[in-house]
C-alpha positions as CSV (number, residue, x, y, z in Angstrom):
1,X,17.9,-8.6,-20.2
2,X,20.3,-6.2,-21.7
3,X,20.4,-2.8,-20.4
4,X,18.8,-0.8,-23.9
5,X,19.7,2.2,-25.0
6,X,17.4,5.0,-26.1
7,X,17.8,4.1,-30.0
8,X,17.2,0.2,-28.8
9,X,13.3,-0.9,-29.2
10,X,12.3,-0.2,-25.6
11,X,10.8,-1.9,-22.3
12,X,7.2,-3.0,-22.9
13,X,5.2,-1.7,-19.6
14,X,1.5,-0.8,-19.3
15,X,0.5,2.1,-17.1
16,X,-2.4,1.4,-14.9
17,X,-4.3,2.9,-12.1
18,X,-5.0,0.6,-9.4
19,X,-7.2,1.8,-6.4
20,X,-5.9,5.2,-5.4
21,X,-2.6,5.2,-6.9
22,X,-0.8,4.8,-10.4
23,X,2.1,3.0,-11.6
24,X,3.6,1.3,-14.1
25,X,3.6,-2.7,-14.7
26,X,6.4,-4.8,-15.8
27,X,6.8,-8.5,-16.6
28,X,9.7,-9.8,-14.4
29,X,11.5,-11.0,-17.6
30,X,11.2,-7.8,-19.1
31,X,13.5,-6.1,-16.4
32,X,17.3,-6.9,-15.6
33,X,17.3,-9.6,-12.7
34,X,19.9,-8.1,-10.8
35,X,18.1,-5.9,-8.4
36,X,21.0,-2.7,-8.9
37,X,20.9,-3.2,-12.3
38,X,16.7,-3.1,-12.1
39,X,16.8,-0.2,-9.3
40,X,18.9,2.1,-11.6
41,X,16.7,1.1,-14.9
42,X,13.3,2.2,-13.0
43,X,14.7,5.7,-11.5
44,X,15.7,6.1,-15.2
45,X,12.1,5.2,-16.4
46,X,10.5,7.0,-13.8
47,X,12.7,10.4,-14.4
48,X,14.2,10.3,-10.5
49,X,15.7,12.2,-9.0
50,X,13.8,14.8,-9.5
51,X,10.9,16.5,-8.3
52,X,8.5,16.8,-11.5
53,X,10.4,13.5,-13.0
54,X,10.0,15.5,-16.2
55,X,11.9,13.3,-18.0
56,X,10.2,10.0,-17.1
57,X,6.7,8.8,-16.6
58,X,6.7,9.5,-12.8
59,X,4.0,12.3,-11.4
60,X,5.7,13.7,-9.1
61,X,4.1,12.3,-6.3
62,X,4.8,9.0,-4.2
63,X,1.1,7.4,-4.9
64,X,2.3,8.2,-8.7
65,X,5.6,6.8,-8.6
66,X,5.1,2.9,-8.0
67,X,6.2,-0.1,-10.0
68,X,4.7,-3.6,-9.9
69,X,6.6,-6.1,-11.4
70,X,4.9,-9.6,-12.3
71,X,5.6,-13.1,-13.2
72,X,4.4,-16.9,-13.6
73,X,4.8,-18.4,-9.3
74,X,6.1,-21.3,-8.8
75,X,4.2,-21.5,-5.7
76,X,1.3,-24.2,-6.7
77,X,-1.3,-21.9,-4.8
78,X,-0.6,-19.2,-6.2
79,X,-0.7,-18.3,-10.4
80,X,1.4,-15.0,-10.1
81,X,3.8,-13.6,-8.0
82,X,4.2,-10.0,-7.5
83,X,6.7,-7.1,-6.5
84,X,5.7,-3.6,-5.4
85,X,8.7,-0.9,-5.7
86,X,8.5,2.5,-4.6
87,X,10.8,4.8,-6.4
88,X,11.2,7.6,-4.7
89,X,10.6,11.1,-6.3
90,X,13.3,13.8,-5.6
91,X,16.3,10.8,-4.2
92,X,17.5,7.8,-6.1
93,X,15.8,5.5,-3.8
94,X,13.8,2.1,-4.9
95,X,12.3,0.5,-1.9
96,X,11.1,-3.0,-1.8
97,X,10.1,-2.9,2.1
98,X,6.5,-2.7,1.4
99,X,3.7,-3.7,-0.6
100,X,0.8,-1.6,-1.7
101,X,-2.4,-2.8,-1.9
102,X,-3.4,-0.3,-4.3
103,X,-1.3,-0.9,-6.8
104,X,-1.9,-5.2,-6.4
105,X,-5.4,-4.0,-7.8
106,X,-4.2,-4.0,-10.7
107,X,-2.1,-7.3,-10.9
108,X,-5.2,-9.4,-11.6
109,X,-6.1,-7.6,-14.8
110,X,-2.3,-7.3,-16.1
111,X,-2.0,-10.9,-15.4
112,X,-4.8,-11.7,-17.6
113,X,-4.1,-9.0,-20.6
114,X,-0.2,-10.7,-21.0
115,X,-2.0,-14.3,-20.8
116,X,-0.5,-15.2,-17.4
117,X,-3.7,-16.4,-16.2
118,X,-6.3,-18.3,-18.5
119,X,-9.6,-16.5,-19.0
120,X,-12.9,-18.2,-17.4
121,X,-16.5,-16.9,-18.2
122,X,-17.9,-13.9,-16.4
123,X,-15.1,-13.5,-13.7
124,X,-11.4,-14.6,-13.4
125,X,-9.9,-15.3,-9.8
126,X,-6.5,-14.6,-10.0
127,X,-4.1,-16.3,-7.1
128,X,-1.3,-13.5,-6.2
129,X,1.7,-13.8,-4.3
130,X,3.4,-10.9,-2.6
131,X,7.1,-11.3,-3.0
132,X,8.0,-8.0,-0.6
133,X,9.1,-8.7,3.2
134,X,5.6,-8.7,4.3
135,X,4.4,-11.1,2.1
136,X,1.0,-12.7,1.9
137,X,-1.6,-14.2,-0.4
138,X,-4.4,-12.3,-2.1
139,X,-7.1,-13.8,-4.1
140,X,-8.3,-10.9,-6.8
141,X,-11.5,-11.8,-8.7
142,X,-11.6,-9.9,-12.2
143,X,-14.9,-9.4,-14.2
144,X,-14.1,-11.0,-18.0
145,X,-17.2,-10.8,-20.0
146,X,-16.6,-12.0,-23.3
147,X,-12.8,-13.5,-22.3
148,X,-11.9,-9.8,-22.2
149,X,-10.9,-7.7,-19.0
150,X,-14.0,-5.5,-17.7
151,X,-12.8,-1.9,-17.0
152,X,-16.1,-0.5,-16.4
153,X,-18.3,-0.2,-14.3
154,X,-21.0,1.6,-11.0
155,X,-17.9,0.9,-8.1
156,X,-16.9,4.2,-6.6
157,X,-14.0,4.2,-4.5
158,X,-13.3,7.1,-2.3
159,X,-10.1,9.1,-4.1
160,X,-10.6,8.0,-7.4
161,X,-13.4,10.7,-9.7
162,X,-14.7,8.2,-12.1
163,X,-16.5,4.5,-11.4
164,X,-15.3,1.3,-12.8
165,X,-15.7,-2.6,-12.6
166,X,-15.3,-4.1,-9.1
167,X,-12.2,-6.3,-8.0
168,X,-12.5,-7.6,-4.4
169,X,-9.2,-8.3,-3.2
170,X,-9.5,-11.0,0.0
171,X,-6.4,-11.9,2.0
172,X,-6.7,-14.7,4.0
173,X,-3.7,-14.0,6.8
174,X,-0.7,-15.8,8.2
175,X,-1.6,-16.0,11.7
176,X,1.8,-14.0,13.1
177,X,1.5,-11.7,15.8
178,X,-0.2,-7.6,14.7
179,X,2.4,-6.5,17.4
180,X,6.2,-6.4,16.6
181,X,7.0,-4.7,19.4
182,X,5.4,-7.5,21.5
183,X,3.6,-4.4,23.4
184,X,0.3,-2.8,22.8
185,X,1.3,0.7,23.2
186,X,5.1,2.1,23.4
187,X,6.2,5.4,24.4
188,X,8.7,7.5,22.2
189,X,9.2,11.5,23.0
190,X,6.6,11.0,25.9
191,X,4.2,10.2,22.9
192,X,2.1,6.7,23.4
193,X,1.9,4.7,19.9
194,X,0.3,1.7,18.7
195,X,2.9,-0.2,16.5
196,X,1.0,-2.5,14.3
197,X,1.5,-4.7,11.3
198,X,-1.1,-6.2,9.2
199,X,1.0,-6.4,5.8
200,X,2.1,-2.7,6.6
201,X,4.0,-1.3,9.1
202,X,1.9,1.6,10.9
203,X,2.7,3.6,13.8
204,X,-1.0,5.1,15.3
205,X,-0.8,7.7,17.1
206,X,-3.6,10.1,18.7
207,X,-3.7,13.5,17.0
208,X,-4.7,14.9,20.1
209,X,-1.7,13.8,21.4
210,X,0.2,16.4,19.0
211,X,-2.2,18.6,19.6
212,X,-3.9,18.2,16.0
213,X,-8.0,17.9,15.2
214,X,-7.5,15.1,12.9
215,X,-9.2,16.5,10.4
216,X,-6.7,18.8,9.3
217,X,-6.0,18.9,5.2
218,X,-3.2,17.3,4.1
219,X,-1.7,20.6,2.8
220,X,-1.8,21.8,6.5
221,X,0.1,19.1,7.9
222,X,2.5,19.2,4.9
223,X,3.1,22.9,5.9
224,X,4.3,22.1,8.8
225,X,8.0,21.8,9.8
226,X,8.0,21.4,13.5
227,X,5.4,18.5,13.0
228,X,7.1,16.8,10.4
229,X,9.8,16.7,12.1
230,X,8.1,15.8,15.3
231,X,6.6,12.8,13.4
232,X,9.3,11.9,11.9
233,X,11.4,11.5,15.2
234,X,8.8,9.1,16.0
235,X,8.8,7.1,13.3
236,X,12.7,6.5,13.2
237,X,12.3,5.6,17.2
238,X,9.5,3.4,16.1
239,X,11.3,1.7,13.5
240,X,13.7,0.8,15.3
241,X,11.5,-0.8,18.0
242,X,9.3,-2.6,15.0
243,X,12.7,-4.6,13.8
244,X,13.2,-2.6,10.6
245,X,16.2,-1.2,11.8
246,X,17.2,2.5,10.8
247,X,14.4,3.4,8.4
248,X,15.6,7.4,7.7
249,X,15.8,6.2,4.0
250,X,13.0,3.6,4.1
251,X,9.2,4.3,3.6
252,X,8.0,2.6,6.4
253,X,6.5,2.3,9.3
254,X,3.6,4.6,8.2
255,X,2.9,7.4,10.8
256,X,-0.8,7.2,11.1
257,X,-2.7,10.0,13.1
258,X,-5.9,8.8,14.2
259,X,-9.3,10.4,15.9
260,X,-12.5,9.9,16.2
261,X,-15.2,9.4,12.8
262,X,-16.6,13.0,11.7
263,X,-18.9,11.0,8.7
264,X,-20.4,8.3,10.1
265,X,-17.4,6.4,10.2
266,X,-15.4,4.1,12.5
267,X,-12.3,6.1,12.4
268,X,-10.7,8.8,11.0
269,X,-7.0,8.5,9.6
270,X,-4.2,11.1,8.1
271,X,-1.2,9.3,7.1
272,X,2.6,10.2,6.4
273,X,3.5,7.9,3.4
274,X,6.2,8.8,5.1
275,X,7.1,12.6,4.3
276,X,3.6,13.6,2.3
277,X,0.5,13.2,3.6
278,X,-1.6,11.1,1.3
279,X,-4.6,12.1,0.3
280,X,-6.4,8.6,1.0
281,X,-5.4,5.9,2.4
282,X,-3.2,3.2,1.1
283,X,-5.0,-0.2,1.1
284,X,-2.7,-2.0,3.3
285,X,-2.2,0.8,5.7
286,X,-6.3,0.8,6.2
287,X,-6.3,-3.0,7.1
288,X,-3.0,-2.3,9.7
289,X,-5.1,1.0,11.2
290,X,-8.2,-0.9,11.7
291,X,-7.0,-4.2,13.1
292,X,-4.7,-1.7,15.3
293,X,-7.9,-0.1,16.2
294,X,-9.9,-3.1,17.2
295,X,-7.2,-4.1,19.7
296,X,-8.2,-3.1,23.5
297,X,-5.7,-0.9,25.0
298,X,-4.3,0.3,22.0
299,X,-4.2,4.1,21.1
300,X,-6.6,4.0,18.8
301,X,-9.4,1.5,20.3
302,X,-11.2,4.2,22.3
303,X,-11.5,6.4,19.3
304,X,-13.1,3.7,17.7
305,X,-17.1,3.8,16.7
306,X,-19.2,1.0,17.7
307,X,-19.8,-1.2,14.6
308,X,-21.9,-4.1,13.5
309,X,-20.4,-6.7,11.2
310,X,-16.6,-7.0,10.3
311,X,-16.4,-3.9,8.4
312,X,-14.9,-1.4,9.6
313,X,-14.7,2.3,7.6
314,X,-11.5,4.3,7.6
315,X,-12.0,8.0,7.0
316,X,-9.7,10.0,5.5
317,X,-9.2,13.1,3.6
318,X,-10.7,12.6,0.5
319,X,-13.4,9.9,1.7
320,X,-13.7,6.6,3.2
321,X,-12.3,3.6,2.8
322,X,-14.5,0.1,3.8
323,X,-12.1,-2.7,4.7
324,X,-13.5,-6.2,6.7
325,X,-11.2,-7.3,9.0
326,X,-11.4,-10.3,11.5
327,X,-8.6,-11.1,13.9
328,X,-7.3,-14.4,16.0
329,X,-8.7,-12.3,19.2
330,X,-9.1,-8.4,20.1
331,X,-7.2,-8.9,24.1
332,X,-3.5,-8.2,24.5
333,X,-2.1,-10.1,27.4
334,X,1.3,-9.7,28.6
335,X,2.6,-13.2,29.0
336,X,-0.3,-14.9,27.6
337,X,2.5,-16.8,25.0
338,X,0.8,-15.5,22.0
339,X,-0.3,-12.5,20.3
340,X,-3.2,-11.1,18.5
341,X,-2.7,-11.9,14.6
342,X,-5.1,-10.9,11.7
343,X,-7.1,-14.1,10.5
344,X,-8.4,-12.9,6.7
345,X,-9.0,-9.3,5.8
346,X,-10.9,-8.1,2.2
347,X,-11.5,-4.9,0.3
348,X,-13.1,-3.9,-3.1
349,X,-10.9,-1.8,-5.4
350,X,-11.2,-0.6,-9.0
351,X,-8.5,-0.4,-11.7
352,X,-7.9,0.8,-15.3
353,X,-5.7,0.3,-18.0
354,X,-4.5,3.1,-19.1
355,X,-1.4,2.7,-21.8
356,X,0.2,0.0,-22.8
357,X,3.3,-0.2,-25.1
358,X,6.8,1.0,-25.0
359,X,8.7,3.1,-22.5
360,X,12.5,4.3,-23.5
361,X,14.5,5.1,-20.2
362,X,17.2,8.3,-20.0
363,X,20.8,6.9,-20.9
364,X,22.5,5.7,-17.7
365,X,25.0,7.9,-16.9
């Protein structure tokens, strides 16, 4: 499409929270398909560069400031295909390099409210493919009562005030190695790490180790310039190692610190996403942390609480977040000519629609 102007009729978008995060959802032929042209159009939308985005629907704060952007697949198992875009707040920066498993939440129900996806009685599963590096299959199933989408409901999720109508997300896993290092733990700045990937690239290491609780608040840790920086040495070194080349301008690899459960947990997490500290946990992230966490060795395994069942429960900040997670095998061995991969992993999110209508970018400059 045309690029419009502010006296031109607008870009239709809904606004939706989806898990712990908010964002704003576009159909594919609704945006420019030249990914500049569609970069620049979003930081306009979103009102980036700048650190309120007062003059765009941003809130000033990365969980705030994502973009999904869907369309019909032309994959035959899968209905819709979808792109997660971070837009940066305070640089003029849309990254692609990862998904968000929050925000996908909400890709079942959009799907179904611009007739992507036919409505069936009582639920709707909804066939998703990620189009981001990572890639991957998730099934979403999506309460429609009456051939409408349910919004409400008794599911609490930790992060999010209010309850609302259940969508389990499962994501049955390509079978390629968790380790893309090829090594269980790595050494940076005479720190060990655990570099993991699950569908999001996460760096573990043990707060200890930075001689950190883990249970800090994520204003603490914000706070915090020599840590910040310590971190983020780590993360371009770990980058680097992961494949994803220089990363200073990327998003990921996710610096997670990890320690031992203080709520009856399995673990406890605080996570650079990558500068703040989120308040949660980003979906994606939680599957990386615990499959990172069940393998032996790692830096994270011994922190780990004895569990019964596939479910494993991430603490963090604000809560907990319950993710299953079942891999190909738990044992790194050097040599051994394969790897340990994740075989499915499933959550339950909520989501809500929140606007839907028109949306009239600043004027490019």
């Amino acid at each position: 499409m045309a690029d419009p102007s502010v006296d031109a009729d607008g870009i239709r978008c809904m606004i939706m929270r989806g898990g712990t995060s908010k964002g704003l959802y576009f159909l594919a032929a609704d945006l420019p398909s030249d990914a500049d042209s569609r970069d620049d159009l979003l930081l306009r939308v979103m009102g980036s560069p700048d650190v309120r985005q007062i003059d765009g629907l941003g809130g000033a704060h990365p969980l705030t400031s994502k973009v999904a952007v869907v369309s019909l697949s032309a994959d035959p198992d899968a209905d819709v295909d979808y792109l997660f875009l971070q837009v940066q707040v305070d640089r003029a920066i849309v990254s692609a390099t990862q998904t968000c498993g929050n925000i996908i939440a909400g890709v079942g129900p959009f799907a179904i409210e611009r007739g992507l996806v036919p409505v069936t009685p009582g639920t709707t599963r909804v066939r998703i493919r990620t189009r981001n590096p990572s890639g991957g299959q998730t099934v979403a199933t999506v309460e429609t009562p009456h051939g409408r989408v349910r919004y409400d409901g008794d599911t609490v999720i930790s992060g999010v005030p209010f309850p609302g109508a259940a969508i389990p997300l499962e994501s049955p896993a390509p079978a390629v190695s968790l380790l893309p290092t090829g090594a269980v733990v790595d050494e940076f700045d005479g720190v060990r790490v655990t570099c993991v990937d699950a569908g999001m690239p996460v760096v573990l290491v043990d707060a200890t180790d930075l001689g950190l609780t883990g249970t800090e608040p994520p204003e603490l840790l914000e706070s915090d310039p020599v840590l910040r920086e310590r971190v983020e040495s780590l993360r371009l070194q770990a980058g680097r190692a992961m494949g994803l080349g220089e990363v200073a301008d990327e998003t990921v690899p996710k610096m997670t610190l990890v320690s031992r459960p203080t709520a009856g947990g399995s673990i406890s997490t605080r996570s650079f996403i990558p500068h703040r500290v989120h308040t949660a946990i980003g979906v994606v992230a939680a599957v990386s942390v615990g499959a990172g966490a069940l393998l032996v060795g790692s830096v994270a395994h011994p922190l780990l609480a004895p569990r019964v069942g596939p479910r494993l429960r991430i603490e963090h900040p604000t809560g907990h977040f319950d993710v299953d997670v079942e891999l190909t095998s738990d044992l790194y061995e050097a040599g051994a000519g394969s790897l340990p991969a994740v075989r499915s992993s499933a959550v339950v999110r909520t989501a809500r629609k929140l606007a839907d209508g028109l949306v009239w970018p600043r004027p490019s400059r």
